[in-house]
C-alpha positions as CSV (number, residue, x, y, z in Angstrom):
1,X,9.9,33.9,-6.5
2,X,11.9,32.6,-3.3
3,X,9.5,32.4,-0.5
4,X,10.1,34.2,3.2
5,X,11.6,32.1,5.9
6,X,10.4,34.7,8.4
7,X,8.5,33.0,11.7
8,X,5.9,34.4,13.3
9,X,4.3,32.3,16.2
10,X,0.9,32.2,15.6
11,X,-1.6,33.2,18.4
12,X,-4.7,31.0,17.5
13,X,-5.6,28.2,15.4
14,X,-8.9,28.7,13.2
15,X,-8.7,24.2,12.5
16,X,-9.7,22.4,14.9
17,X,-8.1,19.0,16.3
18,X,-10.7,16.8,14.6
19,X,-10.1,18.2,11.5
20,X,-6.4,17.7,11.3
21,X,-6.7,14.0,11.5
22,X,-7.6,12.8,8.2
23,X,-10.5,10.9,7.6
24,X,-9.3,8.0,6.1
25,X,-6.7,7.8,8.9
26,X,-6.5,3.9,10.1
27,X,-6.6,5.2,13.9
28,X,-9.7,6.4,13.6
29,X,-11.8,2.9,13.2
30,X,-9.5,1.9,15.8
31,X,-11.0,4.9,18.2
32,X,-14.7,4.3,17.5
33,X,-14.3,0.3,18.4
34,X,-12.0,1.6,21.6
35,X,-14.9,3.7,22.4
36,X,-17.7,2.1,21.9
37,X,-16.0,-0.8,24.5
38,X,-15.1,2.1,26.8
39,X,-18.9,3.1,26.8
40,X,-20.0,0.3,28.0
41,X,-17.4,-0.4,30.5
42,X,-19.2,3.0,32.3
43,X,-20.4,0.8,35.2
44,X,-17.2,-1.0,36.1
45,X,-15.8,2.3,36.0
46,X,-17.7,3.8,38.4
47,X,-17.2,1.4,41.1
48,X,-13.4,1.9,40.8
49,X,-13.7,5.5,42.1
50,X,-15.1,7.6,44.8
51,X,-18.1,9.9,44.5
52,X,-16.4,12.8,46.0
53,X,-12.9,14.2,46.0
54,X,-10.7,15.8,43.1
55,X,-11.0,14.2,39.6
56,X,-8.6,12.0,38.4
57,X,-7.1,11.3,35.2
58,X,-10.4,9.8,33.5
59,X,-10.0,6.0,32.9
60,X,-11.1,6.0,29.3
61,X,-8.3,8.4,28.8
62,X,-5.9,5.9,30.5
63,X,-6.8,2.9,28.3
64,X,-6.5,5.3,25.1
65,X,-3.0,6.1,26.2
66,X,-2.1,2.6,27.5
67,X,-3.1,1.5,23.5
68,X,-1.1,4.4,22.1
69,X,1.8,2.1,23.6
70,X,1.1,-0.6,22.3
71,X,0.0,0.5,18.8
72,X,3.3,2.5,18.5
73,X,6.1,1.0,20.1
74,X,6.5,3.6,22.7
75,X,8.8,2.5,24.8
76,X,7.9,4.3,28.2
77,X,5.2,6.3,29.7
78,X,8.0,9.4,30.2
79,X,8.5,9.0,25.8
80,X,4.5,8.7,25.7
81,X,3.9,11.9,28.1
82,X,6.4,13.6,25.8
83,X,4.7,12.8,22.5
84,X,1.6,13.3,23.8
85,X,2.7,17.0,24.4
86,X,3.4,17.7,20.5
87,X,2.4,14.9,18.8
88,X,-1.5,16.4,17.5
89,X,-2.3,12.7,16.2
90,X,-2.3,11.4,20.3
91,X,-4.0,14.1,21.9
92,X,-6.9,13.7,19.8
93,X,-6.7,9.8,20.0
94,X,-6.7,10.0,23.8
95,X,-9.2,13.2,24.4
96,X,-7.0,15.8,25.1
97,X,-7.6,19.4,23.1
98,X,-4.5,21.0,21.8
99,X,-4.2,23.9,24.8
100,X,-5.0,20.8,27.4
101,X,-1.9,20.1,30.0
102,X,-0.3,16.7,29.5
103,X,0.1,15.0,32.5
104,X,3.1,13.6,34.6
105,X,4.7,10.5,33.7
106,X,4.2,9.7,37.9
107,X,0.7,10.6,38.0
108,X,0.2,8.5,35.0
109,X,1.3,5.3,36.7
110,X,-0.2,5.9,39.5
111,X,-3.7,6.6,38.2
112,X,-2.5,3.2,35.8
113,X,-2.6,1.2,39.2
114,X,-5.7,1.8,39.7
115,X,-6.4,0.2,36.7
116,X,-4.8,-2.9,37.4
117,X,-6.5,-3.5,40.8
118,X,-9.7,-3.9,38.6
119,X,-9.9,-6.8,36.0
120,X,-10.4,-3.9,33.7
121,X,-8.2,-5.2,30.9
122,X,-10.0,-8.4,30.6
123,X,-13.4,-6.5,30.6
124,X,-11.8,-4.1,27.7
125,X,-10.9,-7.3,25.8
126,X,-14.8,-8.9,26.0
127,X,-15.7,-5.6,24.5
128,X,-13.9,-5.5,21.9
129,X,-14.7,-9.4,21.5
130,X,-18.2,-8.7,21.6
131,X,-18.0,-6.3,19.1
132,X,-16.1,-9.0,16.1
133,X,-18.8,-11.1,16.9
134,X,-21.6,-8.5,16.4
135,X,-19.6,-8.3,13.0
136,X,-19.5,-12.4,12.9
137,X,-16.0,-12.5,12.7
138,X,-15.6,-15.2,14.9
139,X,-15.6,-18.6,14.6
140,X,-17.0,-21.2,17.3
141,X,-15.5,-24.4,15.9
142,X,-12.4,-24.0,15.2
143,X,-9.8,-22.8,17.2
144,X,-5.8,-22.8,17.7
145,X,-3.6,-22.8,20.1
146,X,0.1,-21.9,21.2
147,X,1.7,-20.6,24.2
148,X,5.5,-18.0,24.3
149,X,7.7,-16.7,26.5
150,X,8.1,-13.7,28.1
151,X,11.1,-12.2,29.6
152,X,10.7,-10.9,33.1
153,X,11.8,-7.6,34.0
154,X,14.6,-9.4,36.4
155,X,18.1,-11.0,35.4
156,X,19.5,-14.5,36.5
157,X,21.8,-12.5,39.0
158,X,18.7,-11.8,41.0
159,X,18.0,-14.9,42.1
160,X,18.9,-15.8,45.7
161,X,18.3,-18.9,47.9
162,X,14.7,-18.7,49.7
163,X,15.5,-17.8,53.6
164,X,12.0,-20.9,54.3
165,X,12.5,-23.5,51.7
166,X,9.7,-26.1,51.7
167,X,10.3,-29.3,53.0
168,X,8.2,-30.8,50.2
169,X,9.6,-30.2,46.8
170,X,7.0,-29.4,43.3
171,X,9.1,-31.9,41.3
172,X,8.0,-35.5,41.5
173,X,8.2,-37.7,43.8
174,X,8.4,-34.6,46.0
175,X,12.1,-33.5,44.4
176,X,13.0,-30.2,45.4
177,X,13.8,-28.0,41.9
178,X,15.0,-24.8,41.8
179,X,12.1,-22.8,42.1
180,X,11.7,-24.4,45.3
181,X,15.4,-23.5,46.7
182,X,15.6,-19.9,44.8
183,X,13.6,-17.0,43.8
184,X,14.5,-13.6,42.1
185,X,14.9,-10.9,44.5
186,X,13.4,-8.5,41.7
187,X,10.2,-10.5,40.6
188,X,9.8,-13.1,43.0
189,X,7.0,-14.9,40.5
190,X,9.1,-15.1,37.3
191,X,10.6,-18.6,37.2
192,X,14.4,-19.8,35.1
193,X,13.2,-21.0,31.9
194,X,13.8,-21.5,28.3
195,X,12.0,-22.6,24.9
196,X,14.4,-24.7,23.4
197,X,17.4,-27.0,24.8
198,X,20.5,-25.2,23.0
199,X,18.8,-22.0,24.5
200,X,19.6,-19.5,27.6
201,X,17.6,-20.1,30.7
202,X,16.1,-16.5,31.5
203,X,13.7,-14.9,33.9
204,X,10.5,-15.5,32.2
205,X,6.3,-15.8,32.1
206,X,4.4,-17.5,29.6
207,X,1.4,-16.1,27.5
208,X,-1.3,-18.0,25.9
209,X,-3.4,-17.7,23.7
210,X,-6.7,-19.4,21.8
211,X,-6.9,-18.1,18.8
212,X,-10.1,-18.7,16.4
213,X,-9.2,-20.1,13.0
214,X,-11.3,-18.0,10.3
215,X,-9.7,-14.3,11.1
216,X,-6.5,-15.2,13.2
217,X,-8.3,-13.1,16.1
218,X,-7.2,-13.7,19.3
219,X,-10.0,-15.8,22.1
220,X,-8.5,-16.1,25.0
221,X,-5.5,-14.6,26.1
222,X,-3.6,-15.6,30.1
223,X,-0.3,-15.3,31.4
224,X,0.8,-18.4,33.8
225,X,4.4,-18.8,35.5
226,X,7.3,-20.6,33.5
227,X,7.1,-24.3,33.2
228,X,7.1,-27.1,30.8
229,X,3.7,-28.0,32.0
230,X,2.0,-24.7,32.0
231,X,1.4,-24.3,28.1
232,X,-0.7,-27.4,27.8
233,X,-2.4,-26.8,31.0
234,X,-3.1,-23.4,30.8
235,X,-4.8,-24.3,27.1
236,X,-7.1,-26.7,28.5
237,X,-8.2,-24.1,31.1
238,X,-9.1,-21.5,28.4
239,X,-10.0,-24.1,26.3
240,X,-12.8,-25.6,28.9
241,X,-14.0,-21.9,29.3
242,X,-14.4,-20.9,26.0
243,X,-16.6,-24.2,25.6
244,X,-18.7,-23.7,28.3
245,X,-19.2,-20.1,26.8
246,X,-20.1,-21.8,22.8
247,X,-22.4,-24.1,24.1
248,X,-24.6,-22.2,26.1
249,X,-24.7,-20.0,22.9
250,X,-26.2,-23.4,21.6
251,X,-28.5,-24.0,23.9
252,X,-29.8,-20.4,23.3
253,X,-30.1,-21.7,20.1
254,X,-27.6,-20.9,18.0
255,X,-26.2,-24.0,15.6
256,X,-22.8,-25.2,15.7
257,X,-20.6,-28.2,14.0
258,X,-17.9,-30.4,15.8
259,X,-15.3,-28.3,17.4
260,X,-11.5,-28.7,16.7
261,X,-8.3,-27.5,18.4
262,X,-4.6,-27.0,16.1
263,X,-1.3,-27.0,18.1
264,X,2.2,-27.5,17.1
265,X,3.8,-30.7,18.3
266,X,4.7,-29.4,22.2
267,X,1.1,-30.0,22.6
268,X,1.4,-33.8,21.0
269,X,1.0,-35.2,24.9
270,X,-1.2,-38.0,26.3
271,X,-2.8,-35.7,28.9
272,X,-3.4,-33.1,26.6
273,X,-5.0,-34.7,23.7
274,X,-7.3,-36.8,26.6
275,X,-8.2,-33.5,28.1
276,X,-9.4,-32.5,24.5
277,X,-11.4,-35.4,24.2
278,X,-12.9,-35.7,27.5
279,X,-13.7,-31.7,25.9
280,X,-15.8,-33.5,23.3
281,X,-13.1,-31.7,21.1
282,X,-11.2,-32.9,17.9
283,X,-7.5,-32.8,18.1
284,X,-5.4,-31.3,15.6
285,X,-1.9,-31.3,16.4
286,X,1.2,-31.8,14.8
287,X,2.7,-35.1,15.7
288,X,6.4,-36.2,16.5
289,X,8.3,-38.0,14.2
290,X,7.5,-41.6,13.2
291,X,9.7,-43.0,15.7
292,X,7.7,-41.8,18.9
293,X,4.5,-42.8,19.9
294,X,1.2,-41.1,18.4
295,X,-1.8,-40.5,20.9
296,X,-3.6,-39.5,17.8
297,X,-6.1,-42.1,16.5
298,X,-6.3,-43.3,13.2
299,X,-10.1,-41.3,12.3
300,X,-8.3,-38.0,13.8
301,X,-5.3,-38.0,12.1
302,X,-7.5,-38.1,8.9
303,X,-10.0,-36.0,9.6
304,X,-10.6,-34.1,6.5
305,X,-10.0,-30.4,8.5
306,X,-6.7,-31.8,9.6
307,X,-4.8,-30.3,7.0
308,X,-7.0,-27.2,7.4
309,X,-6.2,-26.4,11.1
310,X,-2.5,-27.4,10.6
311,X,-2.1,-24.6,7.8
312,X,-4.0,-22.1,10.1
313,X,-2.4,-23.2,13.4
314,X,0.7,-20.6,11.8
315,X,-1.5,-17.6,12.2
316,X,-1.0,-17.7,15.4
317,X,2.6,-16.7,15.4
318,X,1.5,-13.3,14.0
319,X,0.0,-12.6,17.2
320,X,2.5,-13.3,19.0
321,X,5.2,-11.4,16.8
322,X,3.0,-7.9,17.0
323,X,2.8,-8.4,21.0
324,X,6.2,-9.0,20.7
325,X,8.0,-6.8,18.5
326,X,5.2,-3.8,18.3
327,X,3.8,-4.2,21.8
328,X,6.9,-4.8,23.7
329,X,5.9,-7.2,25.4
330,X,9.4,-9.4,24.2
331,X,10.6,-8.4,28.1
332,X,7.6,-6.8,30.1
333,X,8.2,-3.8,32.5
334,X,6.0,-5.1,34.9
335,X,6.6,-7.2,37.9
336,X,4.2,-9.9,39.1
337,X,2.4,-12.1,37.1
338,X,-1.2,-10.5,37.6
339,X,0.7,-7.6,36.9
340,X,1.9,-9.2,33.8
341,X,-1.4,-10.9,32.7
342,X,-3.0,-7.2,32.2
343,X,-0.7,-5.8,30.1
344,X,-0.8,-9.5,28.0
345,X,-5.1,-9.0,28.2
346,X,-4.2,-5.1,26.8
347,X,-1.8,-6.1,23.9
348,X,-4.0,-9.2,22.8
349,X,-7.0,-6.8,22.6
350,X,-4.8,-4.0,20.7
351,X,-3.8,-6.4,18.3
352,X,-7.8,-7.7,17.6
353,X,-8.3,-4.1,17.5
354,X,-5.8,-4.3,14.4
355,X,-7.4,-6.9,12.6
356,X,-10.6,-5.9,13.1
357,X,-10.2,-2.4,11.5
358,X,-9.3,-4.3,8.2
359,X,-12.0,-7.0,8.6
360,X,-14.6,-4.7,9.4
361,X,-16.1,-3.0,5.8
362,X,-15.8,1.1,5.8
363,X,-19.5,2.8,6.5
């Protein structure tokens, strides 16, 4: 028997929001690690807003959308306000019950910025840290790293000559280059750069990452300015950090092996493999072709976990593709670098999010 197209708007729903989502649904391991981070990110919270006054958009409501984003691809916050108006799967991701107003895509940002004024991405990102290694997901020996570029939300015809040029140029020997004589009118902080030599030299940022070697989960994530410098300094910042954190681990008691770092051969440098050493760290990297110099010696080069940490070094490419392609963080919306660092902190903490809801074992 043909059925009856008739419609009839229904007045109430007797199934609740919870129940719609199923429970095998992948988001929801991802929501009980968001909020167990949010919960104890209660205290920073509080000190971002005032005691009295009209309620805003609740933060942990923010961060659930801001991931959203990131999980989905969604390109803007106007798509995400509109999805987030009809799409039942995102209201009850980010709180909201199915009669609850959505808010405006201006109000949104704004109450965002708020967010950004805090280092609340970075704390998010320990959290969710924290939590891998309550699950001992992590691995405190042997670690990877890589840096990429990202596109600033500026072109090359932005870029005007500086009205107070220094006197003293960053090149050496004091040369003036152009980031001395020019700067983008748009982002001011993004710097001309590009990857390869038969590539185009675009407004750009740089992310790094450390990345642990057991999982592929991300350690440390930062955004620094475009430079052919940066990569290896900003890895022997994170690096030194990260150290400091292990070892006191180890003084606490907690046993450890020798620690080793992977990196592809832009990171095969004298400066960089002495910083590792005067680290007390193991390099890894890829070297150059037989007809440049090594600064690899002899007992590193054949360490037996050499081969090891150049296989896993490529894992680290996967995090950067997801940030990249899923994320959207190929060309960032967001002007400044701080600015930029946040949103890299966010999209390095969705994506351990990611792995971690396959790592993790079901209850």
């Amino acid at each position: 028997m043909r059925g009856n197209d008739k419609q009839q708007e229904e007045m109430f729903s007797y199934i609740s929001i919870e129940k719609r989502v199923p429970r095998d649904h992948p988001l929801r391991r991802v929501r009980a690690m968001t909020d167990a981070a949010l919960q104890r990110m209660s205290p920073e919270f509080d000190a971002l807003y005032a005691c009295m006054g009209r309620p805003s958009i609740p933060p942990e409501r923010l961060l659930r959308a801001l991931l959203l984003q990131a999980l989905y691809s969604v390109r803007s916050e106007r798509r995400l306000m509109e999805q987030l108006q009809y799409d039942l799967l995102f209201r009850w991701f980010v709180g909201l019950s199915m009669d609850e107003p959505v808010w405006d895509e201006t109000v949104f940002t704004k109450n965002r910025d708020r967010l950004l004024d805090g280092k609340i991405a970075e704390l998010f990102f320990d959290q969710v840290l924290a939590q891998a290694e309550e699950h001992q997901l992590l691995s405190d020996e042997h670690f990877t790293v890589d840096g990429t570029m990202i596109e600033a939300w500026a072109s090359r015809r932005s870029f005007r000559e500086k009205k107070d040029p220094p006197e003293q140029g960053s090149g050496r020997g004091g040369k003036k280059l152009l980031r001395d004589t020019h700067e983008s009118e748009s982002d001011p902080e993004a710097r001309l750069y590009k990857k390869s030599a038969m590539g185009e030299s675009k407004p750009s940022y740089l992310g790094h990452v450390v990345m642990e070697n057991r999982n592929g989960l991300v350690r440390k994530p930062c955004v620094t300015e475009a430079g052919t410098r940066q990569e290896r300094e900003a890895a022997l910042q994170m690096l030194a950090e990260l150290l400091e954190e292990i070892r006191a681990k180890r003084k606490a008691g907690k046993a450890g092996g020798p620690i080793t770092v992977g990196g592809d051969k832009g990171y095969h440098e004298k400066d960089f493999i002495e910083g590792l050493r005067k680290l007390s760290v193991m390099p890894h990297i890829t070297e150059y072709e037989k007809k440049r110099r090594s600064w690899l010696t002899a007992s590193e080069r054949e360490d037996l976990g050499f081969r090891i940490s150049q296989s896993k070094r490529k894992l680290v490419e996967k995090i950067f593709g997801w940030m990249k392609v899923v994320a959207g963080l190929r060309k960032t919306k967001f002007r400044g670098r701080r600015r930029v660092d946040w949103i890299f902190s966010l999209g390095a903490a969705a994506f351990n999010l990611i792995r971690m809801a396959k790592l993790i074992p079901a209850a």
